[in-house]
C-alpha positions in Angstrom: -4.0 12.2 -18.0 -1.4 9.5 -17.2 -0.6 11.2 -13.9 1.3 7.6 -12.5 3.3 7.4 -15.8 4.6 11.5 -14.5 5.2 9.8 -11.3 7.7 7.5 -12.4 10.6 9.2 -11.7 10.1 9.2 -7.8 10.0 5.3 -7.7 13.0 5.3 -5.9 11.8 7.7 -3.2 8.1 6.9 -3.0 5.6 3.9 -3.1 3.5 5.1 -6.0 -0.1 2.9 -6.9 -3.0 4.2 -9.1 -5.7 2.5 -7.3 -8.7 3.6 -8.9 -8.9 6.1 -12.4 -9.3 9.0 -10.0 -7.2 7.6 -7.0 -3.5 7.5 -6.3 -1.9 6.5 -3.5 1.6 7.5 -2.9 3.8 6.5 0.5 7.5 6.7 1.5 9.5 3.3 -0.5 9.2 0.3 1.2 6.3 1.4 2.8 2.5 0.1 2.1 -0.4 -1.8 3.5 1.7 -4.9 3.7 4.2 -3.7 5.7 1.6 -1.6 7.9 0.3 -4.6 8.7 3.2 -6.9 9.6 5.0 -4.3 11.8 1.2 -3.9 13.4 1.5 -7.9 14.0 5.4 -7.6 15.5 4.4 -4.8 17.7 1.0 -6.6 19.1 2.5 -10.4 18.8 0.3 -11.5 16.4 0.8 -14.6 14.5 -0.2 -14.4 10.4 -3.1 -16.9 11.6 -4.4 -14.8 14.0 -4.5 -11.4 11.6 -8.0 -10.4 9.3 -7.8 -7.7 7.2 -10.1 -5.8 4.7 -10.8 -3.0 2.7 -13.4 -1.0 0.8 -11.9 -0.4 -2.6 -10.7 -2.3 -5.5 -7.3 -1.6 -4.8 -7.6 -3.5 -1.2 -8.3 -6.7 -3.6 -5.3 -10.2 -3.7 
């Protein structure tokens, strides 16, 4: 089942990402991992260089 192709229509309204073949992840627009983190580094005063960051799945990858 293509259950991210169904999904489509919320793109506007929601951050929509098939991560694995059993795995979506879906968040409010303009909101993700990305921006998680850089409001994290604004709110602790951390520079880009001074940030690590990881994950544990394929989608946590680039």
């Amino acid at each position: 089942m293509d259950l991210r192709g169904q999904l489509g229509e919320c793109d506007d309204e929601a951050y929509i990402v098939a991560s694995d073949q059993q795995w979506i992840d879906i968040a409010n627009a303009g909101v993700h991992k990305g921006t998680t983190v850089a409001r994290l580094q604004q709110l602790v005063g951390a520079a880009r260089h001074e940030t690590l960051v990881f994950g544990d799945g394929l989608n946590d990858s680039g």
